[in-house]
N, C-alpha and C positions, 0 to 999 in steps of 0.2 A: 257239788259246786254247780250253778245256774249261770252262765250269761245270758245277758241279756241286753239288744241294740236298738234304738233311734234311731230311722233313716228318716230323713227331710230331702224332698224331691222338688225343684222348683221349676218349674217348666219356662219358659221365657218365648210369648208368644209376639210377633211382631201384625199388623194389618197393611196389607197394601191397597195401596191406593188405587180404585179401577183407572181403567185406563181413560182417557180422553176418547169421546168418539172418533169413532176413523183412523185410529192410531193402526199402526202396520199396514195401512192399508191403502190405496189410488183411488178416492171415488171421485177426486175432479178431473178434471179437466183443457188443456192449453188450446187454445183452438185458432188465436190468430196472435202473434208481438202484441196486441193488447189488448184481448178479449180472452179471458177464462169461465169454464162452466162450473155450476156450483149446484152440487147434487139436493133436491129437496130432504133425500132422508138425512141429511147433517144442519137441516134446519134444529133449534133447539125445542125441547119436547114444550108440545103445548104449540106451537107456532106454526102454520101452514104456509101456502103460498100466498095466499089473499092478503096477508097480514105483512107484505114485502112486494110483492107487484100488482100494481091494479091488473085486471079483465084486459086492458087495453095493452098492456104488457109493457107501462111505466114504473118506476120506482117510487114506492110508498113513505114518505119520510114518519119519523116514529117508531120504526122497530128497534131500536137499538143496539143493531148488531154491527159491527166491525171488522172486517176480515183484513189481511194482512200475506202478501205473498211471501212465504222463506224460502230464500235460497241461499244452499250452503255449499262450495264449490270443491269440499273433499267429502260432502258429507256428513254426518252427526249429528243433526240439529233434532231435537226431541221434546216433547210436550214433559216437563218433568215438575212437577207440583207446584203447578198452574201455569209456569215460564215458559217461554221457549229455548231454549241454550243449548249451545253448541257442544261437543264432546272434547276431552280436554286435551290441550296441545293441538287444536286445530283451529281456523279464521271462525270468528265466531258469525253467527248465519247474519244474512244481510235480509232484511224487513222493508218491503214496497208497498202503500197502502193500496186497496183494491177500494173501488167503488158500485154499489150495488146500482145496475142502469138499465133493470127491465128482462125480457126476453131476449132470447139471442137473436141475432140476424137472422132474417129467413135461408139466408143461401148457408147456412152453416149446418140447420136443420135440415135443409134439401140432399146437401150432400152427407150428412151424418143423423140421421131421425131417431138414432135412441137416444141423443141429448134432447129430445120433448120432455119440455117442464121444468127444464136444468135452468137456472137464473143466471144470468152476463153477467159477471165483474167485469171492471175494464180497471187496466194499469195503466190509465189518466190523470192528469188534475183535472179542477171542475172547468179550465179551460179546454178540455181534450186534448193537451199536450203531453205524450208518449213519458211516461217517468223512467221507462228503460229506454236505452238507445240500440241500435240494432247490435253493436259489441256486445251490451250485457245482455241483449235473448239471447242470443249465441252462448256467451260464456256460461249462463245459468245453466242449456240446456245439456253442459258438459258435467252438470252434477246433482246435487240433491234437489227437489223441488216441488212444495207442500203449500199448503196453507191454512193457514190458524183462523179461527172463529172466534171473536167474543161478543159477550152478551152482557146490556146493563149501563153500557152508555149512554148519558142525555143527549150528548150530540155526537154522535159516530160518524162522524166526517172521517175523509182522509187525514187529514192533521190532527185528529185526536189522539189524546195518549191515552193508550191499555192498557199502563202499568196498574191500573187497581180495578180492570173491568176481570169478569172470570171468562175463562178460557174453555170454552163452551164441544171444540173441536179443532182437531188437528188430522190431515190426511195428506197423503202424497198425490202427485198431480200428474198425469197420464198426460206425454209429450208426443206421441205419433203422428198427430190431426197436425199439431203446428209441426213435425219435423217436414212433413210433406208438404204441409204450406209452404215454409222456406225455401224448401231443396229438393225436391219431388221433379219438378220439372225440367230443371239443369242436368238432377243425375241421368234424367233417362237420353239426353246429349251426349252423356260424357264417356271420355274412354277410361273404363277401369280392369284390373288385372295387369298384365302385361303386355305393351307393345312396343314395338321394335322400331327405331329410327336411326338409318345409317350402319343397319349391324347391331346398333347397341340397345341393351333394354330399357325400357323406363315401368314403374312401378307405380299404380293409383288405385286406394283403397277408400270405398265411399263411410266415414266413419265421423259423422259431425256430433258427436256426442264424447266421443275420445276428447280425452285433456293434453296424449302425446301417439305418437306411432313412431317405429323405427325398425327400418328392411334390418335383417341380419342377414348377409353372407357369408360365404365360405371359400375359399380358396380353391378348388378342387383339380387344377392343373392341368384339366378335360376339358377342352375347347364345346364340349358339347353338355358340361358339367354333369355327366351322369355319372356319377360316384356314388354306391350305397351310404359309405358315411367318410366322413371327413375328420381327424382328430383337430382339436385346439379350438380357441374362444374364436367366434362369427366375429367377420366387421359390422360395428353398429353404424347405419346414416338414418342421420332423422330426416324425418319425411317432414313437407310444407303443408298446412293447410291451404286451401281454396277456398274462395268465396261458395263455394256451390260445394259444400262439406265434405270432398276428398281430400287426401291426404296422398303427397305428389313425391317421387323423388325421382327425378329429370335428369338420365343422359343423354348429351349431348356431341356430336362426331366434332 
């Protein structure tokens, strides 16, 4: 007696889609509330600088490109087959159009010189009026913050729609240069850690990127509080922001 079997093998292959340049990655820029740098290598291939600021270091009309600031305030926001969109169950990302306006300021390359060659955005209208207000650089800076490329537009103004240009690049935005712009100068003023008024302590943590802060204590029954450990849940107080990016919690005799 002989058996004999048929096996059928079907392999089920999927292709993924490369990434979007600069994806996982920070190659711009925040350098003032409304000035962002924008790296030449996320230019689109084929395209150099010549072809988007003249010699004189003004803005070239005719390239067709488009950029677009995202920010998403828990996060999520992703280049996903050719979209940008948010991850799900969270604020879906908020979209500020950037304008391409030449060279950066010279004081911006004085004080930071490896941005040579990096092309200004500005988060303007064509009247130089700031499209974020000082709340939302502040609030952006407490969470995700990128920006998307595209390419293929007739007229890539700011009010142009991107819904059917291709999405050329997506990168996350290096916020250091503006946190010290903002709050650089106040923190080094300010009293942080702990100090003492009337006996009592107050609590200041320089953290302008935090979305919350909150001191936990402990009970410890030691006027001097040195207790190795303390059983039972800490009391929670939240802490206040400050203008000058500390986070404050004031007592007071």
């Amino acid at each position: 007696m002989t058996f004999t079997y048929t096996l059928t093998c079907t392999l089920d292959t999927t292709t993924a889609l490369p990434p979007v340049a600069g994806s996982e990655e920070q190659r711009a820029y925040w350098v003032t509330p409304t000035i962002l740098a924008w790296p030449l290598s996320l230019l689109p291939r084929g395209m150099d600088r010549e072809v988007v600021v003249t010699g004189a270091g003004d803005p070239l009309p005719g390239s067709g490109l488009a950029l677009r600031l995202i920010t998403a305030p828990d996060g999520g926001a992703a280049a996903i087959h050719g979209r940008i969109l948010g991850a799900d169950g969270m604020p879906a990302p908020t979209v500020t159009p950037l304008r391409i306006i030449g060279n950066l300021p010279d004081e911006v390359l004085a004080a930071h010189p490896h941005l040579e060659g990096y092309i200004a955005l500005s988060a303007t209208d064509a009247a130089g009026t700031p499209l974020l207000d000082d709340a939302a650089v502040a609030s952006a800076l407490t969470g995700q913050v990128a920006i998307a490329q595209y390419v293929g537009l007739p007229d890539p103004t700011e009010a142009a729609d991107v819904s059917g240009a291709h999405l050329d690049a997506f990168t996350g935005v290096q916020t250091a240069i503006l946190l010290d712009h903002l709050y650089a100068e106040a923190a080094t003023r300010a009293e942080l850690g702990v100090t003492f008024t009337g006996g009592l302590p107050s609590f200041a943590l320089w953290a302008p990127t935090a979305q919350a802060v909150t001191l936990l204590t402990w009970e410890t029954s030691d006027p001097l509080g040195s207790v190795p450990e303390v059983p039972g849940p800490p009391r929670r107080t939240p802490a206040a922001r400050k203008g000058d990016g500390r986070w404050v919690v004031t007592n007071r005799p």
